[in-house]
C-alpha positions in Angstrom: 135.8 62.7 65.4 138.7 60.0 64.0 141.8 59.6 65.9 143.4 61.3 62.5 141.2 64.5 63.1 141.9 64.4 66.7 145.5 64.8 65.9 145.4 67.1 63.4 143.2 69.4 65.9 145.9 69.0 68.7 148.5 69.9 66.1 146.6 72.8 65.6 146.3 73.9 68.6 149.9 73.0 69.8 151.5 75.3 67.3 148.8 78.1 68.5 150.2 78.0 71.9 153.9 78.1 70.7 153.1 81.0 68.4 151.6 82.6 71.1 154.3 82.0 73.2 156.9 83.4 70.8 154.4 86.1 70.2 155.4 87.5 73.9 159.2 88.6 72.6 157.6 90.7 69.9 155.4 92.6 72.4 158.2 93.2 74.5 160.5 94.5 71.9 158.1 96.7 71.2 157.7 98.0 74.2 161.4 97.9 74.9 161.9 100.2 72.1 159.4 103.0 72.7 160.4 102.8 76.0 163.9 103.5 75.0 162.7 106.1 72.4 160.0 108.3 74.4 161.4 108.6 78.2 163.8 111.4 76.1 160.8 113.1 74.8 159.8 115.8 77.3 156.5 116.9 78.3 154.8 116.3 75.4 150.5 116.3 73.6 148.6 113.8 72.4 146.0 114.4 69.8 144.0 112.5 68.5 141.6 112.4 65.5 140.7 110.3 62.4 142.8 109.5 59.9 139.9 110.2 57.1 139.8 113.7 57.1 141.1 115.7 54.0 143.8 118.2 53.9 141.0 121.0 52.8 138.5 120.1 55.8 138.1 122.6 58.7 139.2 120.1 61.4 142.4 119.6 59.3 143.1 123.4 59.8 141.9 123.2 62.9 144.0 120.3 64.2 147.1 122.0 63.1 146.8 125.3 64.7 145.9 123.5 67.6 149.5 121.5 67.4 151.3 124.8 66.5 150.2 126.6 69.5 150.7 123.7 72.1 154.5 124.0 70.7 154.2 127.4 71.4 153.7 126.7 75.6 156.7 124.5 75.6 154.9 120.8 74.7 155.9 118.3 71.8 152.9 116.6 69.6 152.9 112.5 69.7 150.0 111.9 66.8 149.4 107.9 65.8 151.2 108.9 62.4 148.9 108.3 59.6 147.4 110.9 57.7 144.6 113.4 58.2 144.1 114.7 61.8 147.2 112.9 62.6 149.2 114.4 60.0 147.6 117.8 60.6 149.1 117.4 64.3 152.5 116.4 63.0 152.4 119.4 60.7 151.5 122.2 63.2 154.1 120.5 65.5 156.7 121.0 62.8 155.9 124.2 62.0 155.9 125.7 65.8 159.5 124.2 65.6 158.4 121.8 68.5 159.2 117.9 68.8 157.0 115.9 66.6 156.4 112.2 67.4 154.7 109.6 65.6 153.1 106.4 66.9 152.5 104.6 63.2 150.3 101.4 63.4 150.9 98.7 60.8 147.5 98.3 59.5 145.7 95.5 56.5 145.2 98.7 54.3 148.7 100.4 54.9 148.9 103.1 57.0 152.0 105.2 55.5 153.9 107.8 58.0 153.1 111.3 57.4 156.3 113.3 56.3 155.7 115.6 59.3 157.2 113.1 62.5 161.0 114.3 63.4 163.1 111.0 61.6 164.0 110.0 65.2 161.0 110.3 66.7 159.0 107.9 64.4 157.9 104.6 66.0 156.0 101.8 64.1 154.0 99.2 66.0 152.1 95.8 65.5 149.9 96.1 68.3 147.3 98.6 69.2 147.5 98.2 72.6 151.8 98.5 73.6 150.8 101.8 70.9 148.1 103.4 73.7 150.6 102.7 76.7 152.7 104.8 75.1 150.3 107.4 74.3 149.2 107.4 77.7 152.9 107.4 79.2 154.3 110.1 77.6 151.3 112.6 77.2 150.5 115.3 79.9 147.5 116.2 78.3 144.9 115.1 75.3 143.5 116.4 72.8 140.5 114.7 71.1 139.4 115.8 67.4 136.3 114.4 65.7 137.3 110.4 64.5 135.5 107.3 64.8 136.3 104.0 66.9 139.9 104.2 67.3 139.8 107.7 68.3 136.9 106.9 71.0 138.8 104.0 72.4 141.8 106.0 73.1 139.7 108.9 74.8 138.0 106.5 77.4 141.2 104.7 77.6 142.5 107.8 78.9 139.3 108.9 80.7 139.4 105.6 82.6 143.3 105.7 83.7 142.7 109.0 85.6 139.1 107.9 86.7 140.4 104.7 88.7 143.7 106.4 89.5 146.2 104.3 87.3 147.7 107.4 86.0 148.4 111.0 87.3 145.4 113.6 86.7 146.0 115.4 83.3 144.1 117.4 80.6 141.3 115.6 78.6 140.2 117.9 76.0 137.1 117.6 73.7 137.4 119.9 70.2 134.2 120.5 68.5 130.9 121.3 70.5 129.1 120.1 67.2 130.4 116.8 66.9 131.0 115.9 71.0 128.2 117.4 72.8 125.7 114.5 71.9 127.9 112.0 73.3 128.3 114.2 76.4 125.0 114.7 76.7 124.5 111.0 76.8 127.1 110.4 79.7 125.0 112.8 81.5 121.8 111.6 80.6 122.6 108.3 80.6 125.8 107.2 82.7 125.7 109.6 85.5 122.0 110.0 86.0 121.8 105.9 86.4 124.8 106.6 88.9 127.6 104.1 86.3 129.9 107.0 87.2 130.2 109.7 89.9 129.4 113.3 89.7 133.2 114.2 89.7 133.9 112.5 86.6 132.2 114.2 84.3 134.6 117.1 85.4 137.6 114.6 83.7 136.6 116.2 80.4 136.3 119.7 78.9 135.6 120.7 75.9 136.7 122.9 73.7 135.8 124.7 70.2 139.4 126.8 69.5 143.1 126.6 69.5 143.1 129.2 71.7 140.7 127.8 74.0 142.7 124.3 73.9 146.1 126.1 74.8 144.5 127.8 77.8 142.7 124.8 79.4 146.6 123.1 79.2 148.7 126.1 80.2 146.1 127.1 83.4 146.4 123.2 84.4 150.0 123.1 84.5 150.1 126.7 86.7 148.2 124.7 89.0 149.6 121.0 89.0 153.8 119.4 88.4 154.3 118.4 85.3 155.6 114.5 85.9 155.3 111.5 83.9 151.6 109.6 83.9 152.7 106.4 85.4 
């Protein structure tokens, strides 16, 4: 390599390191700000679900009755904000007259707010990951729809906090027996019986196939345990 491609590679590298270094305020204003913005909240839902799902699929229908009846035991919806399941959470939440949140993500492709979130409690983020501490800050309890990668990485994000004890014990809830029970099937098959996680664990998760069902496993767990913030 020539001394001029040398430089040119350290210059290159130099102005890496003082992006990244500038890149720290932007992460902390974002977290400043949903700090600021959720800790007024109230004991509130998180569901989760992909964004690809039409307004004329069952899970759609699903998802917001779901949302309308957790505003009907005294909980607000946080959704990430896009469309589909999201939006379907945002709309029940509205509908029940409860507090509506969304956590939008600035994505490539343009993921739009859904018209559902309360003006005040919309919240739009650069990184995925100041997004999931607040997901997993101001939720007392999940709620997992069918989705793909995003909505798997915040389930075992959640499954993990409780399983090491980073974050207090609350409701992890599975909907769909059609579309989950393979990949429970495979934590048991696979994970537990190879003793990668303990018997209690598996207990972390239920799973559910109705609104009704999903209202029940939340209400029974807060007779039984203080609502309090996660961590």
């Amino acid at each position: 390599m020539s001394p001029e491609e040398k430089r040119l590679e350290s210059k290159g590298w130099n102005e890496a390191v003082i992006n990244d270094s500038w890149m720290v305020f932007k992460i902390m204003a974002e977290f400043v700000d949903g700090f600021q913005t959720l800790q007024r909240i109230g004991p509130c839902v998180s569901i989760f679900g992909s964004a690809r799902v039409e307004a004329s699929h069952p899970y759609y229908s699903l998802a917001e009755e779901i949302a309308y009846q957790i505003t009907q035991e005294g909980f607000g919806v946080i959704s990430g904000g896009g469309g589909g399941i999201m939006e379907a959470a945002n709309r029940g939440a509205k509908r029940g007259k409860g507090k509506s949140v969304g956590l939008n993500i600035e994505l490539p492709f343009e993921q739009d707010a859904n018209p559902y979130i309360d003006k005040d409690k919309l919240l739009h983020f650069d990184y995925f990951f100041v997004r999931k501490v607040m997901f997993m800050k101001y939720a007392q309890g999940f709620v997992i729809l069918p989705g793909g990668f995003g909505t798997l990485d915040e389930t075992f994000e959640a499954v993990t906090l409780v399983q090491t004890g980073k974050s207090e014990r609350f409701p992890i809830i599975l909907v769909g027996s059609d579309y989950w029970s393979g990949l429970l099937d495979w934590v048991k098959d696979k994970m537990l019986s190879e003793r990668m996680i303990s018997p209690k664990d598996i207990d972390l998760i239920k799973l559910c196939d109705t609104p009704d069902e999903v209202a029940r496993e939340i209400r029974e767990f807060y007779q039984r345990s203080q609502l309090k913030p996660n961590f």
